[in-house]
C-alpha positions in Angstrom: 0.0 0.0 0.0 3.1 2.2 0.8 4.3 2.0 -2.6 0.6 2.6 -4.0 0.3 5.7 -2.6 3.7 7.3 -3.3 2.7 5.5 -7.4 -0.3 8.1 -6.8 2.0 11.0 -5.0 4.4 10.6 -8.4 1.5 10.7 -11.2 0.6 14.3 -9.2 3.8 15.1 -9.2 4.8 14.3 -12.5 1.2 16.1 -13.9 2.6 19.5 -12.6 5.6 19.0 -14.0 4.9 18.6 -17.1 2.2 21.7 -17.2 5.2 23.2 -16.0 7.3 22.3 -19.1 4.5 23.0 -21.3 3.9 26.7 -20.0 7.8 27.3 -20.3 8.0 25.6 -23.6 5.0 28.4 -24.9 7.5 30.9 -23.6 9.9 29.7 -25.8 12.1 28.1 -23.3 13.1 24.9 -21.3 13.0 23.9 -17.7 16.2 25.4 -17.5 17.4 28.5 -19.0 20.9 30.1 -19.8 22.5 31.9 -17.2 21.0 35.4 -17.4 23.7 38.6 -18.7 23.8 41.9 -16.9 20.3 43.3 -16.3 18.7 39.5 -15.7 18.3 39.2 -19.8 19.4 35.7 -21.2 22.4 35.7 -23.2 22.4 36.5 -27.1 24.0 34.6 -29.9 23.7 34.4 -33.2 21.8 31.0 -32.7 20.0 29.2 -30.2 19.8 25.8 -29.6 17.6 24.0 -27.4 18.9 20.9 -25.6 16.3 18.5 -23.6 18.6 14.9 -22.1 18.3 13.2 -19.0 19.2 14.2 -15.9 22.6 12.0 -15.5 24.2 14.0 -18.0 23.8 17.5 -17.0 27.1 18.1 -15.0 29.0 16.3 -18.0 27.2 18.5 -20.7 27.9 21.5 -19.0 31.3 21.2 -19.5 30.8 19.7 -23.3 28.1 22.5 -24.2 30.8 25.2 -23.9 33.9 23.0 -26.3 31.1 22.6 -28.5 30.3 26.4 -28.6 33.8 27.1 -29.2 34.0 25.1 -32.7 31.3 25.8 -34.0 32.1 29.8 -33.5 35.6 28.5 -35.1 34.2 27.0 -37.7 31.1 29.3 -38.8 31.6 32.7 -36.7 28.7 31.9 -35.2 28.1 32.5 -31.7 25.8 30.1 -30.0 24.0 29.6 -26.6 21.9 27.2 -25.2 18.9 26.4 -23.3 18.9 23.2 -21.8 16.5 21.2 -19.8 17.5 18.0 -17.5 14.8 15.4 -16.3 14.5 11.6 -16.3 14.4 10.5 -19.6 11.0 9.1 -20.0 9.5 12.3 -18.1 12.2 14.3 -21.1 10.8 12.1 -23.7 6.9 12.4 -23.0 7.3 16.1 -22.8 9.0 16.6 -26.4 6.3 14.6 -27.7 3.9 17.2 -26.0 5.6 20.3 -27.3 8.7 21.0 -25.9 10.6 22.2 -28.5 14.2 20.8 -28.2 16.6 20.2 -30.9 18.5 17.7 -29.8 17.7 14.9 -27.3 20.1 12.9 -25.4 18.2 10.3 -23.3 18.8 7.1 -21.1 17.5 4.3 -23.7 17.1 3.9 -27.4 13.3 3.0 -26.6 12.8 6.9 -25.4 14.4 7.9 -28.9 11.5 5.6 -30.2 8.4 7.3 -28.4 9.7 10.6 -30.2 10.2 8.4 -33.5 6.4 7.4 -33.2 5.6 11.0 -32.3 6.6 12.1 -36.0 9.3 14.4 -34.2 12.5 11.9 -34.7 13.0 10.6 -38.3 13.2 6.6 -38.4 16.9 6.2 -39.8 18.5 8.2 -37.0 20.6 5.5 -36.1 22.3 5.9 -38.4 23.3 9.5 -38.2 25.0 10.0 -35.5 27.1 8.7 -32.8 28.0 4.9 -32.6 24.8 3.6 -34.0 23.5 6.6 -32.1 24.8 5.9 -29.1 26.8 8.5 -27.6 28.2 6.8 -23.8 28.2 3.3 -22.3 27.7 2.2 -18.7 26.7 -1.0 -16.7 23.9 -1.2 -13.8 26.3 -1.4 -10.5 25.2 -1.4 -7.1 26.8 1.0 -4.6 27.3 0.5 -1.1 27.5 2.6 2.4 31.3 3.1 3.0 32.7 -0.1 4.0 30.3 -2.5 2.3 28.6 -2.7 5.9 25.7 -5.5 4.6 27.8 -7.6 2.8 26.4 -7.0 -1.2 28.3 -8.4 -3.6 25.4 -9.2 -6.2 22.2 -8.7 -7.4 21.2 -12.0 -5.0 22.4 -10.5 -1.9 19.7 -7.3 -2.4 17.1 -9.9 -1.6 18.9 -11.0 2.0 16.4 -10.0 5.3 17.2 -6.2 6.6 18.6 -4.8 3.0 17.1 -1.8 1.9 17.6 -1.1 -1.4 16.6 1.6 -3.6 16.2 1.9 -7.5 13.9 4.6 -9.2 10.5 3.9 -10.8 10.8 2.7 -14.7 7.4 4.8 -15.3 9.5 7.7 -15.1 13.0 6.8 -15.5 15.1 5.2 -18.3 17.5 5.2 -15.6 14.8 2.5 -13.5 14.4 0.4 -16.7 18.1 -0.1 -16.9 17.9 -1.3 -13.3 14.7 -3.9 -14.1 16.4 -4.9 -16.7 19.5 -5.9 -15.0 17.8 -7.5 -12.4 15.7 -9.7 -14.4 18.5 -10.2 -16.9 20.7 -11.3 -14.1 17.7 -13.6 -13.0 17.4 -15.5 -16.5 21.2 -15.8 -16.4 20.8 -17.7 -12.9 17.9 -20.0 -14.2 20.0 -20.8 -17.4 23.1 -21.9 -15.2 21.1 -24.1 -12.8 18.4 -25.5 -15.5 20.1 -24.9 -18.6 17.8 -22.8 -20.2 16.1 -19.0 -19.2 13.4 -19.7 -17.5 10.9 -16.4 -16.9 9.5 -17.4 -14.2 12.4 -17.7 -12.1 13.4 -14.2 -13.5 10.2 -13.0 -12.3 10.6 -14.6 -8.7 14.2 -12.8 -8.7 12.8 -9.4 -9.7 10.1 -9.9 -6.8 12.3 -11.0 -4.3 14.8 -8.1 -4.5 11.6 -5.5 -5.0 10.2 -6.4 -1.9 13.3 -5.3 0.2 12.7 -1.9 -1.9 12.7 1.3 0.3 11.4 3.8 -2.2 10.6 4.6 -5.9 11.8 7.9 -6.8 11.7 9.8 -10.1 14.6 9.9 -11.4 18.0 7.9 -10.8 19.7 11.5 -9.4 16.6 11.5 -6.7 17.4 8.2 -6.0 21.0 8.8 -5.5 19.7 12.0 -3.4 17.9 10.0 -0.9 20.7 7.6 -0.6 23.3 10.3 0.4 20.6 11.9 2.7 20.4 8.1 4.5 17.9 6.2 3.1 18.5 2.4 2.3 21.7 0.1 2.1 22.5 -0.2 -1.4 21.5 1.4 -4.5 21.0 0.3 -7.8 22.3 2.6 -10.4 24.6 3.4 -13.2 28.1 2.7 -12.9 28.9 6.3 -14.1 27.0 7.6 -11.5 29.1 6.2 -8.6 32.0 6.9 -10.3 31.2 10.4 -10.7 30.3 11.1 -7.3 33.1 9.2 -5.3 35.2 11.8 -7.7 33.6 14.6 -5.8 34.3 12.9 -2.5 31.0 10.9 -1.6 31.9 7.4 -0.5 30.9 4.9 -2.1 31.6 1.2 -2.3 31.0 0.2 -6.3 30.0 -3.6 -6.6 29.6 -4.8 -10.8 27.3 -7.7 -10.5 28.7 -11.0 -11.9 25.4 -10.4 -14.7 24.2 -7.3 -15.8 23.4 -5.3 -18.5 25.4 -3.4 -21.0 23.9 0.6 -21.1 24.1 2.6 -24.2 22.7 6.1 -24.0 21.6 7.7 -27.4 21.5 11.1 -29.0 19.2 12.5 -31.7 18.5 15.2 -33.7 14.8 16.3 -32.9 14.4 16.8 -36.9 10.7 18.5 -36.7 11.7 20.9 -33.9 15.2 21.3 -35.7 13.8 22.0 -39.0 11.2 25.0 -37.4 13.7 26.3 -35.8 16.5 26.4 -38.8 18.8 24.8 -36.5 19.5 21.3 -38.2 23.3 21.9 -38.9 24.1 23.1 -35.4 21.9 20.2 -34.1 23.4 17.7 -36.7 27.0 19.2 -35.8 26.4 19.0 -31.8 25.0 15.0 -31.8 28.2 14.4 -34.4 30.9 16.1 -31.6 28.9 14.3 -28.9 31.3 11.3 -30.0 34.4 13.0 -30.4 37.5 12.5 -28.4 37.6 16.0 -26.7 33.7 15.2 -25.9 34.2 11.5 -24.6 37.0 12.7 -22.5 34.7 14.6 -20.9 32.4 11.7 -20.7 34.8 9.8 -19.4 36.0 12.4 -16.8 32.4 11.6 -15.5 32.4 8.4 -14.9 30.8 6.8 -18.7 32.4 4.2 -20.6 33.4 5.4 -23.6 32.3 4.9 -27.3 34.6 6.5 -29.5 37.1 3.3 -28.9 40.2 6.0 -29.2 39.5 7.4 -25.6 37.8 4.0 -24.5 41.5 2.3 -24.9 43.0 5.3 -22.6 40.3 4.4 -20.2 39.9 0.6 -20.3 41.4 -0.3 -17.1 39.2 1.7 -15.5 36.0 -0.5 -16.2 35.5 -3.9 -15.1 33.6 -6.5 -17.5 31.9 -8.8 -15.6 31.9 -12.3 -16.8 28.1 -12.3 -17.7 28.0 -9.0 -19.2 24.8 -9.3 -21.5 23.2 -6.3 -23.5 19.3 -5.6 -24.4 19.3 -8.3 -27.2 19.5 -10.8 -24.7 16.4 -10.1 -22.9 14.8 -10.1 -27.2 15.6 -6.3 -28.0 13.4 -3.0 -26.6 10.4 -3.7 -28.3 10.0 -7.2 -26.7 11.2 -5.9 -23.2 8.5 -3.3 -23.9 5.7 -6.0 -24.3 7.4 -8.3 -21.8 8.2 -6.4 -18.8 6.3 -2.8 -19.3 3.3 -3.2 -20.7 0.0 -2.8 -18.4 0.0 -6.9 -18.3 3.8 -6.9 -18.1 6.3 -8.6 -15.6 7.1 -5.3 -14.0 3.6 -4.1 -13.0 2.6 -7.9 -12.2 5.8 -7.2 -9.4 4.3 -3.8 -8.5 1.2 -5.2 -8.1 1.9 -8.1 -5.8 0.5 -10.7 -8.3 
């Protein structure tokens, strides 16, 4: 019933959000704006482009945003700013689809790229222009720890021991969540093929369940999630490697455990071609996904804790990432449209767990 009720608390939440976006969108603007010059007006450039990602890459793209700036004044004499809005990706993506402008997208999952695909916004080939396969970073779902790895976590099974609290964020909201899920369950059908040689769903399902009901909380976002953890709450958190990484760089402390299965993450960038073409921005958006993946960009990445996909820097960094042994990526659990069916439809596995049935 707990769980119900804070479901409830998020839709409310997540409804005045979104009027939110939607009246700063018809002001011409994000959710966050540019800092403002001398006199509180927003900065002027020659061209404005609109950036709407997910939340876990704001502290890297404010460092990118600027390099990117740079070149493109190099290149053109063009001088460009930026407004730019961070939220979980499938709160970003549902709000693009309703009207918020952006010209470039960088979310958590390829199936956020598709709701804006369906939406007419995104054309259907944009795999294919930009990024690697449009992906732009790489990460893994890890778990971290309280200093010291007090309760003993050393993989996903261990979540599901008496007295562990463990937080992940809810999949309804966040790309970040549906990584997490489909770790878990992943990591669940790897278990049932090694001790009845073949996936079976049902124990995947069992797994999920038994970690979920040790779940403290279902926040929006994996940043709120990480939030709650460094305010106190629960024993381990399910997350993004990246995420850990970046914030034991800033001094939190953190104890990173890589699961001996889980899930490859690749992030993906677009070009928001309606929005682009209105606009008259397509070359700067075009040019901004295309330096997303160069080496001065994925240092950056890199810098915050990302794995890499130009393979240039990723050989500079390689040591740094761990490949478990049953590393598996989204084609093993049948690609996103059949995780979409299988675990997050209204009949799905997912809401069968949230549900208790």
């Amino acid at each position: 019933m707990r769980l119900i009720r804070r479901s409830r608390q998020l839709h409310g939440w997540l409804t005045v959000l979104l009027l939110a976006v939607f009246a700063l969108t018809a002001a011409g603007c994000g959710n966050e704006q540019p800092d403002a010059g001398e006199g509180g007006a927003p900065p002027q450039g020659d061209l404005t482009l609109v950036v709407g990602a997910y939340s876990v890459v704001k502290d890297a793209m404010g460092e990118i945003l600027p390099g990117f700036a740079e070149k493109w004044k190099a290149d053109t004499g063009q001088t460009i700013v930026f407004q730019q809005s961070y939220e979980a990706s499938g709160t970003q993506a549902r709000a693009i689809a309703g009207g918020f402008e952006a010209d470039v997208t960088l979310l958590a999952m390829e199936g956020d790229i598709g709701k804006l695909v369906k939406a007419g916004l995104v054309e259907k080939d944009w795999k294919k222009r930009g990024g690697e396969a449009g992906m732009v970073t790489r990460s893994v779902v890890a778990l971290g720890t309280r200093e010291g790895n007090p309760k003993g976590i050393h993989d996903f099974a261990d979540l599901a021991k008496p007295g562990v609290k463990v937080l992940y964020p809810n999949p309804k909201t966040s790309g970040g969540a549906q990584w997490d899920i489909n770790a878990i369950y992943g990591a669940g059908l790897k278990r049932s093929e090694e001790q009845e040689g073949a996936k079976d769903p049902a124990a995947a399902k069992a797994f999920l369940e038994s970690i979920h009901r040790n779940v403290e909380s279902l926040d929006k976002s994996g940043r709120a999630s990480m939030a709650a953890f460094e305010y106190g709450v629960g024993d381990v958190i399910v997350t993004y490697e990246n995420e850990l990484l970046a914030r034991i760089a800033e001094g939190v402390k953190y104890e990173v455990v890589i699961p001996k299965n889980t899930i490859l993450i690749e992030n993906p960038a677009a070009v928001v071609d309606k929005y682009a073409d209105k606009h008259g921005t397509r070359a700067a958006a075009e040019a901004l996904v295309d330096y997303l993946t160069t080496p001065e960009a994925q240092e950056i990445f890199a810098k915050f804790g990302f794995r890499p996909v130009n393979q240039q820097v990723y050989a500079v960094h390689e040591s740094q990432y761990p490949v478990p042994a049953g590393l598996f990526d989204i084609s093993y659990l049948g690609g996103w449209e059949e995780v979409r069916t299988t675990l997050y439809s209204k009949r799905g596995i997912w809401y069968q767990v949230l549900a208790g049935i």
